[in-house]
N, C-alpha and C positions, 0 to 999 in steps of 0.2 A: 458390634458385628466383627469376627476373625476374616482377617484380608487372608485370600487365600491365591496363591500363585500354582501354574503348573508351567513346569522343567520340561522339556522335551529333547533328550543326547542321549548317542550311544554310548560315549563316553565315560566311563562310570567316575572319573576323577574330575571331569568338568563338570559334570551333572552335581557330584555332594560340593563343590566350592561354591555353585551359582548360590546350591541349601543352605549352606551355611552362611554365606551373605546375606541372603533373604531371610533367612531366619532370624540372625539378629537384627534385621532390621524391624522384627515384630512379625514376622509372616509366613504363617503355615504354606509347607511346601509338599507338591502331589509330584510324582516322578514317573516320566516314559521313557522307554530306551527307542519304539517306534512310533510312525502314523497309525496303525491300528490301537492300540493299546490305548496315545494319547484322544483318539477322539471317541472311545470305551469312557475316558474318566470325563471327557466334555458332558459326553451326555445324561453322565453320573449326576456329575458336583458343580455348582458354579464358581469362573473365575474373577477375580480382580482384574490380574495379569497374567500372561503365557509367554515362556523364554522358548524357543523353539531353534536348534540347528540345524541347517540347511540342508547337511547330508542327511539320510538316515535310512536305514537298510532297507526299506518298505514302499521308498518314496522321496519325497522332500517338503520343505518345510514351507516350501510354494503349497502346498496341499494343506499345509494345517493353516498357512493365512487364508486364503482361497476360503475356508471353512467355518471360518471363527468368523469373517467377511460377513459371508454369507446364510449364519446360524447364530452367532452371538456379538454384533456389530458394536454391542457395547464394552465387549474387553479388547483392551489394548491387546495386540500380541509384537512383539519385537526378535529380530532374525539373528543368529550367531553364524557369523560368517567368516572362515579362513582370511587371516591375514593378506591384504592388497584387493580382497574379491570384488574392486569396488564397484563392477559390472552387477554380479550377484547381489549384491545389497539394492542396489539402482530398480532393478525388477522387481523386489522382494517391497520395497517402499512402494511403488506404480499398482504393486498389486494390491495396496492398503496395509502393508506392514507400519504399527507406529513409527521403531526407529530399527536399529541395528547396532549389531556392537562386534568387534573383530576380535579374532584369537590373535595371540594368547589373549582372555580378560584384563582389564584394567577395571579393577574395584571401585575406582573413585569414579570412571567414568559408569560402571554399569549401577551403582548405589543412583547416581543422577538421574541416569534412564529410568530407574523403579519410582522416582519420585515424581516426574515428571507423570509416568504411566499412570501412576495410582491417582494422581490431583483430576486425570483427566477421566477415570474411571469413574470418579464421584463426582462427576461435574454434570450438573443439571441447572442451566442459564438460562433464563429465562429469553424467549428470542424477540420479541415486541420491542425492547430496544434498537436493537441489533436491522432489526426490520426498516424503524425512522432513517438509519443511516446509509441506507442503501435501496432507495425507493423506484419501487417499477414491480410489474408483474405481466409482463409482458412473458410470452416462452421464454426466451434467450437470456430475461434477467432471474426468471426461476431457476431453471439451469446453472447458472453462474451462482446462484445463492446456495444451489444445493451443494455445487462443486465447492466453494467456501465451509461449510460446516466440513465436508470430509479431509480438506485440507487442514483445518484446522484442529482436525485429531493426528493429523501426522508430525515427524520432525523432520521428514521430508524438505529440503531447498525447493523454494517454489519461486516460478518464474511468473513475473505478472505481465501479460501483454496487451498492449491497447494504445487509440488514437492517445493525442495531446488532448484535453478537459474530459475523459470520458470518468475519471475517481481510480486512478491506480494505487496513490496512496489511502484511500479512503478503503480498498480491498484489501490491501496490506493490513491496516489496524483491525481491521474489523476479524483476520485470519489468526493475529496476535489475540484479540481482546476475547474471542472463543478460544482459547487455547488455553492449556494447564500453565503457561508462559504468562497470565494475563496480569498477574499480579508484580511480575519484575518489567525488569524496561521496556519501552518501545522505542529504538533510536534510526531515525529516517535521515539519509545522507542524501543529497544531490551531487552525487559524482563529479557532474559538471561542473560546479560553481566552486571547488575547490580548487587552486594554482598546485600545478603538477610537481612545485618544487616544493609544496609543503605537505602531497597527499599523503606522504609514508609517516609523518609525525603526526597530521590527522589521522590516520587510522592506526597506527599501532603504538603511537605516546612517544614522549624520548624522555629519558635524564637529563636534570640539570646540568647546565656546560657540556652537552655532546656536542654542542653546535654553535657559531657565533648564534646570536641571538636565544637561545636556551637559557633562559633566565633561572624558572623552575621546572621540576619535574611534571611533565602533562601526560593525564592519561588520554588515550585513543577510543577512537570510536568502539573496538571490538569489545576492550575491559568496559568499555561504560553500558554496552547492550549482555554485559556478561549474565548467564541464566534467560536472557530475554530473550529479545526481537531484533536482527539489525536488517535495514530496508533499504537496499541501497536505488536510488532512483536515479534513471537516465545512467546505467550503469556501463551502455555503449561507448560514452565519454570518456571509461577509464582508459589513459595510455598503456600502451603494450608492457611496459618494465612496470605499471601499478598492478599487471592485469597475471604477471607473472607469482609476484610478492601475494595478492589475493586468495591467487590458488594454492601456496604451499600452507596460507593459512589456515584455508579451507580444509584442507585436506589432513593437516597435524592439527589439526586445532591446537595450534601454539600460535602464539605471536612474541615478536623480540620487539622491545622498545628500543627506540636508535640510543644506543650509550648503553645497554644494559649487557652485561655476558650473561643471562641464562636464557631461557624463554619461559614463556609463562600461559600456561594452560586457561583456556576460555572455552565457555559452552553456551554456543548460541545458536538459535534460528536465524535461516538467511533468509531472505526473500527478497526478488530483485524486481526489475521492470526498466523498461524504456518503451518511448513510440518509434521509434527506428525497429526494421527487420533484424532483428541479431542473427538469423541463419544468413542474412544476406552478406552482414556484415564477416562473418566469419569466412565467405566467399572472397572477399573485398582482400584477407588478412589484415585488416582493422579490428581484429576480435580472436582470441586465441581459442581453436577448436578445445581444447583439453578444459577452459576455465566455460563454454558456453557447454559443454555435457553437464562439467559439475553444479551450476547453477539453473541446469533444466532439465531435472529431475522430473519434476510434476508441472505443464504451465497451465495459469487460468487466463484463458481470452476475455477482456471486457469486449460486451459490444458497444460500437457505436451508435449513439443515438439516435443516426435515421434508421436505423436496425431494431428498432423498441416502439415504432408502431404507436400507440393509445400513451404508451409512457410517458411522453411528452408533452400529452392535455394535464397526468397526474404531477409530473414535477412542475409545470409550467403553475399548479395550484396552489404547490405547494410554497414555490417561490414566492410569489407574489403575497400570500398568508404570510410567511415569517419576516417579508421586507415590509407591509405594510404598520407589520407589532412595531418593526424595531423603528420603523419612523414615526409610529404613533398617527397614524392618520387610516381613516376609513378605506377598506379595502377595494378595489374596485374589481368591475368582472372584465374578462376579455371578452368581445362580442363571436356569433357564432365566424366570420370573416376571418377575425383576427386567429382565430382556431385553427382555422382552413390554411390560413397563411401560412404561421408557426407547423403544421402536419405536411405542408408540402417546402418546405425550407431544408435545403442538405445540411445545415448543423456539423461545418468541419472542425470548428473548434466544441461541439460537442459541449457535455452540460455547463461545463463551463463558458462558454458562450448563450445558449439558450437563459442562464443569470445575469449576464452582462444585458443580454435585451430587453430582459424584462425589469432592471435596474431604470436603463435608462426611458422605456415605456411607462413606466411609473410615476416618472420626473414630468415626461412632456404631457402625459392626461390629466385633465384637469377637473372632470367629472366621475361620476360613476363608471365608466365605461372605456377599455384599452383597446381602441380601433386602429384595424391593419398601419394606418398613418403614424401612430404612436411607436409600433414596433420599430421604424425605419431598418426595416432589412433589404440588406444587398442584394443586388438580381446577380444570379450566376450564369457562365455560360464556358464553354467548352472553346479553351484555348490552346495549341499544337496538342490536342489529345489529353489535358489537363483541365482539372475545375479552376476557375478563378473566382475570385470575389470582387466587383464593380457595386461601391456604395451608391446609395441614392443622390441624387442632389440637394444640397442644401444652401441653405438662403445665408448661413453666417460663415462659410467656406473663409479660411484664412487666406488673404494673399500670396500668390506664387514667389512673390521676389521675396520671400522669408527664408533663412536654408538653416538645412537642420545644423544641428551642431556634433564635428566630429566624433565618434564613438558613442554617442547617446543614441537610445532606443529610440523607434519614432512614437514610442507609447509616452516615454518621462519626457519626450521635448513636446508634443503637444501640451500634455499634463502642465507642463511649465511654462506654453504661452498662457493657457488656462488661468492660472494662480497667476500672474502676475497682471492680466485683464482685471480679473476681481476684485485683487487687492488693490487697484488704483480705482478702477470704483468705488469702493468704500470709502477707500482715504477721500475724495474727492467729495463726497457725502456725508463724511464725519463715521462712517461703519453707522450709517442706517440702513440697512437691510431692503426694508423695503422699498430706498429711493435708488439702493444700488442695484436692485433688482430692475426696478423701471429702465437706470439708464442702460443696463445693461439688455434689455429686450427680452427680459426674459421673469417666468410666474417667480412669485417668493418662495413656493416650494422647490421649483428646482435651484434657483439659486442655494437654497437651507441643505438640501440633495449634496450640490457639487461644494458648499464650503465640510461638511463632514466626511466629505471623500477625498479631500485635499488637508485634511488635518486642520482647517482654521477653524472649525464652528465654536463658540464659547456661548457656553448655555448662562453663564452671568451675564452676557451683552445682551438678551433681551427684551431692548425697549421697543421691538417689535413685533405687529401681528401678522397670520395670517389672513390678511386682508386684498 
């Protein structure tokens, strides 16, 4: 089949340079100098791809995306925009333009944009996959799914926003893995977790000897997502002088590695997200207004989970089905109560908390059946005008005169009275399981539970049953 592209410039010298690129690149090429003429040969011949320039005597190029949108949703079209227009391009992308590309041409970058275009032209993905990884059918998360497929025809910067556990990076991959992009990188940064004196060699490499410590040449996050995906998460955390350096990257698609004198050209998808307001933030100047336009372009809202309704009986099903394969033991049902409980519970840590309940629901039932009591959920209640969370009571509550330890989470110091409780059980039993279970107060399954979640379980020390 002959891929066929159409030109859309008044310009008669821009217009034969795009043909003659496309052409050797294999690609019969159809030519308009207006919007009347070019949407004559639309409804002529079908396209691959459509180059289109923004100005044009008749109109603009907003009207042939608008058109192509809304009549042939299956060709890419991408916008030729004057030099700096980067407002124009902004709109032109919002409106469903693939990509954009700035006068004067750059060959090597517009030859990119055609390949990109054309992979996504013939892309027909099956979405039943795509489906398993992002489960609900709730409004809100049809919506968000469908926003997702149109995202993922664009090269558009896309902002991802949503609570903490609600799957940001899970909308990230799945924006990637629909894309013409799916087959080169996916590289997912947590801004946060990076020390601010080493962000600029994490993200853009350095040469060996730039720096004490520079042993060897390291490349950076940007060349290692190059052609792909870079995702940066919790990207509010960038400090103000990484937030500066970001955007001229953005912006030139260049990055210098620290020790190198040139720069070095990279082409990637952005895609960002935090659970912090970034408009708030950028109110605060904790957020530089010029780097929160460039990076939100297009945003997709996740919802939160008490926002998804029925969602929450199908994930809650689906959870409990893949924890009960992966521990190998008979799956149980949750009764209609437990139902009732889990559908009126606010869910602030969101699906990722709704797994963690039903982890640990799994451990404490012991039968067929996961009752309200199993779930142990918090009562919430409205404090100076704020939710809080008040756990239940429990009968094996740790002693108050314990105190945490300096700079540790209070997740890894529990986690670590946890492990060291167990592990003298055992020792104390010889690591029999079952007797360290008893002295311990608790069934062999959830002991089997918390030793594979603590990294001790060894499947050769089973000289015990489940009994």
């Amino acid at each position: 089949m002959t891929t066929k592209a159409l030109i859309i410039d008044d310009e008669p010298d821009i217009s034969e340079l795009l043909a003659i690129t496309l052409e050797r690149m294999a690609i019969e090429c159809k030519t308009a100098d207006d919007v009347s003429s070019a949407l004559a040969l639309l409804k002529k011949e079908s396209f691959q791809l459509c180059l289109t320039d923004m100005h044009l005597p008749d109109g603009s190029g907003l009207d042939i995306v608008q058109h192509i949108q809304k009549n042939y949703p299956q060709t890419p079209v991408a916008v030729i925009t004057a030099y700096g227009s980067t407002e124009m391009a902004v709109t032109a992308l919002k409106a469903g333009a693939f990509d954009f590309v700035s006068k004067p041409v750059e060959l090597g970058r517009l030859r990119d944009l055609v390949r990109n275009a054309l992979k996504l032209s013939g892309q027909h993905r099956p979405q039943d996959e795509y489906e398993q990884r992002l489960l609900g059918q709730s409004p809100v998360m049809l919506e968000l799914k469908e926003t997702i497929r149109k995202l993922a025809r664009s090269q558009a910067p896309v902002y991802i926003s949503g609570e903490s556990g609600t799957g940001k990076e899970v909308v990230a991959r799945l924006i990637h893995d629909l894309s013409p992009r799916a087959e080169k990188p996916f590289i997912p940064v947590n801004c946060g977790a990076i020390p601010s004196e080493l962000m600029e060699s994490e993200f853009f490499g350095h040469k060996k000897g730039s720096f004490t410590g520079a042993t060897e040449d390291k490349i950076g996050l940007f060349q290692a997502a190059n052609e792909g995906t870079l995702f940066l998460d919790e990207v509010a955390d960038l400090p103000l002088t990484m937030q500066v350096k970001l955007l001229r990257a953005i912006q030139e698609k260049t990055i210098r590695p620290i020790g190198h004198a040139k720069e070095i050209p990279v082409n990637i998808r952005l895609l960002s997200a935090t659970h912090k307001d970034l408009a708030a933030e950028v109110a605060e100047n904790r957020f530089r207004q010029d780097l929160f336009y460039r990076i939100n372009v297009i945003q997709a809202r996740i919802p939160a989970l008490r926002e998804r309704g029925d969602d929450i009986n199908l994930l809650a099903n689906t959870f409990l089905h893949r924890l009960s394969n992966e521990w190998g033991i008979d799956e149980p049902k949750l009764t209609p109560a437990a139902r009732n409980a889990l559908k009126n519970y606010p869910f602030f840590g969101n699906v990722r908390e709704l797994q963690n309940i039903l982890e640990r629901a799994l451990t404490l039932c012991e039968g067929s059946e996961i009752l309200p009591a199993h779930l142990q959920l918090p009562t919430h209640q409205a404090t100076n005008g704020s939710k809080t969370l008040t756990p239940l009571p429990n009968n094996n509550q740790i002693s108050s005169d314990t105190e945490q330890a300096t700079g540790e989470s209070l997740e890894d110091y529990l986690l670590g009275i946890e492990k060291n409780l167990i592990v003298k059980a055992l020792d104390e039993t010889r690591w029999n399981r079952t007797a360290a279970a008893k002295k311990l107060g608790m069934t062999f399954r959830s002991l089997r539970y918390r030793l594979k979640k603590l990294g001790l379980d060894d499947d050769s020390s089973e000289d015990d049953s489940d009994s």
